[in-house]
Legacy VTK file of the C-alpha trace (Angstrom):
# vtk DataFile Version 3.0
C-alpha trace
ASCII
DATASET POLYDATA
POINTS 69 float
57.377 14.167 102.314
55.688 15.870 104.889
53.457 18.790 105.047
54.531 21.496 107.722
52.333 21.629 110.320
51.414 25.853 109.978
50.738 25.071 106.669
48.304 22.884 107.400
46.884 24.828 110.159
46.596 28.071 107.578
44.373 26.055 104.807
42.008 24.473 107.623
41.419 28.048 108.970
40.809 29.472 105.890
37.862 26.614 104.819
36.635 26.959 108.046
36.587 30.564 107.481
34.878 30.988 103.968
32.176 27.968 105.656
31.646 30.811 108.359
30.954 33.738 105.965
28.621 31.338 104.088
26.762 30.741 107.370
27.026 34.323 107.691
25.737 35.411 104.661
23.029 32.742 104.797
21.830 34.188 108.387
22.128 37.872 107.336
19.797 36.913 103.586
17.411 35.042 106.178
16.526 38.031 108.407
16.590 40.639 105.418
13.612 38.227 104.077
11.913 37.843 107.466
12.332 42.037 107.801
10.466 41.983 104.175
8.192 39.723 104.889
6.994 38.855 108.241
4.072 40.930 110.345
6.167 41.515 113.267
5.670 44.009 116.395
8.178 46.952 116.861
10.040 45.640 119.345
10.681 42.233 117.393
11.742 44.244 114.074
14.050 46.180 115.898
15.726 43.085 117.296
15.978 41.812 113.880
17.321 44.935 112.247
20.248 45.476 114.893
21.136 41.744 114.577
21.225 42.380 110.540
23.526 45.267 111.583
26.099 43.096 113.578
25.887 40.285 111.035
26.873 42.999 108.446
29.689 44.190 110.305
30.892 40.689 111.141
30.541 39.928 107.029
32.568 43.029 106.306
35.375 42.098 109.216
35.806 38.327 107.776
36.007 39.815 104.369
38.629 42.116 105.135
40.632 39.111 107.076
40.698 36.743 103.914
41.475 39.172 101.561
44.575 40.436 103.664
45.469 36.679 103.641
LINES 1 70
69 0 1 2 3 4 5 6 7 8 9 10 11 12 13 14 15 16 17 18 19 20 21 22 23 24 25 26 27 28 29 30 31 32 33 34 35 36 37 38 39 40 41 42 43 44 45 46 47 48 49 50 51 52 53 54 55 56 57 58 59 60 61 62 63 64 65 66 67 68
């Protein structure tokens, strides 16, 4: 019997979802560390801290997508 085709298309972009909050999550738990860390100049830490922002945000958005799902 064969599988529909959206149904197919639904469970490949939810794995490739949850693979992209992991990469995410991973990024986000990077530059927290390298914030903690790392002897940086102001203008560097800033750059880091407003991409933690957006990778926040984007975690938050993806997590709202799967659970509505």
């Amino acid at each position: 019997m064969p599988i529909g085709r959206g149904s197919l298309n639904r469970n490949f972009t939810v794995s490739q979802s949850d693979t992209r909050l992991a990469r995410l999550k991973a990024r986000a738990a990077g530059i927290r560390y390298a914030l903690q860390t790392e002897a940086m100049d102001r203008s560097k830490t800033r750059e880091l801290e407003q991409t933690l922002r957006n990778l926040e945000l984007a975690i938050r958005g993806m997590e709202n997508t799967l659970k509505e799902e």
